[in-house]
C-alpha positions in Angstrom: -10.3 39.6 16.5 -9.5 35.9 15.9 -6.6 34.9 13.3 -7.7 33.2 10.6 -5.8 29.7 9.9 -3.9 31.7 7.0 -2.9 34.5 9.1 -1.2 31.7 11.6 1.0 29.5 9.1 4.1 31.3 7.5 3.5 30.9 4.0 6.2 28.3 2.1 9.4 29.4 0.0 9.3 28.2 -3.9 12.3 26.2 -2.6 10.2 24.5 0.0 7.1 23.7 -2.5 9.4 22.6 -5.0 11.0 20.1 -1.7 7.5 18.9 -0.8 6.7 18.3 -4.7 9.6 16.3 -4.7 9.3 14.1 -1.6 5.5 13.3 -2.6 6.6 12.4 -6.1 9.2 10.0 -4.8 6.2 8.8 -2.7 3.7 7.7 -5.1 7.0 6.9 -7.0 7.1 4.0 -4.7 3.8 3.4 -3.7 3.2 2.2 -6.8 6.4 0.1 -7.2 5.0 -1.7 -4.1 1.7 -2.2 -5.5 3.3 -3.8 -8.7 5.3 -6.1 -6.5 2.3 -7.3 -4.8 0.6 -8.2 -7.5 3.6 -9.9 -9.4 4.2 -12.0 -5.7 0.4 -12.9 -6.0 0.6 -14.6 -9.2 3.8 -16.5 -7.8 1.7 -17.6 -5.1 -1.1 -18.9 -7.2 1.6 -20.7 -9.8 3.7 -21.9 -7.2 0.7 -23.1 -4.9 -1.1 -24.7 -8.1 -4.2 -23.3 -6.4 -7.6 -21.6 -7.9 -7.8 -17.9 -7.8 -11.3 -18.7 -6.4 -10.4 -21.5 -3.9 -7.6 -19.2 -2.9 -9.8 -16.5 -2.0 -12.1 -18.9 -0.2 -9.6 -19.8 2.6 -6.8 -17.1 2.3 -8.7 -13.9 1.6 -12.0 -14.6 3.1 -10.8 -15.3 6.6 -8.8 -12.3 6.6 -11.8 -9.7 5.5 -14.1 -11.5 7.9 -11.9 -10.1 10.7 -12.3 -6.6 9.3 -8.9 -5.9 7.4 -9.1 -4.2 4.4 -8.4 -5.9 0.8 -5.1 -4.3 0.3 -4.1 -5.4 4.3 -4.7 -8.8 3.8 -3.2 -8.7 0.3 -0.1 -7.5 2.0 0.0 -9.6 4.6 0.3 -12.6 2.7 2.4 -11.7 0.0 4.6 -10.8 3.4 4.0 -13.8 5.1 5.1 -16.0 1.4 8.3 -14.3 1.8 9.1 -14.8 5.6 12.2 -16.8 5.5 11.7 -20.3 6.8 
């Protein structure tokens, strides 16, 4: 008789959960952190760069998505790429 997928993992202490709750909190904790930071660098870009949201998506974002990236990639690639040290 076959083992089910329950039968083959040992189930998790209340220690462990509460360690895995933790750790994914922490996570999205930070995710979002990040997130805020991109978008706070974005509008640095656009008031440093003097530039039009729309012209800026024209030849910064537009490029980028034609390739295939994702918004959120190419979003992070150039705030990373403003802050490359000269």
């Amino acid at each position: 008789m076959a083992k089910t997928k329950d039968e083959d993992s040992p189930a998790l202490s209340e220690r462990q959960i509460e360690n895995l709750r933790k750790k994914l909190r922490e996570r999205l904790s930070r995710e979002e952190v990040e997130l805020s930071w991109r978008l706070e660098a974005l509008d640095r870009i656009f008031t440093a760069s003097m530039v039009d949201e729309q012209i800026f998506h024209q030849f910064w974002v537009k490029p980028l998505l034609s390739t295939g990236l994702s918004l959120e990639t190419v979003l992070a690639l150039i705030v990373d790429c403003y802050f490359q040290p000269n």
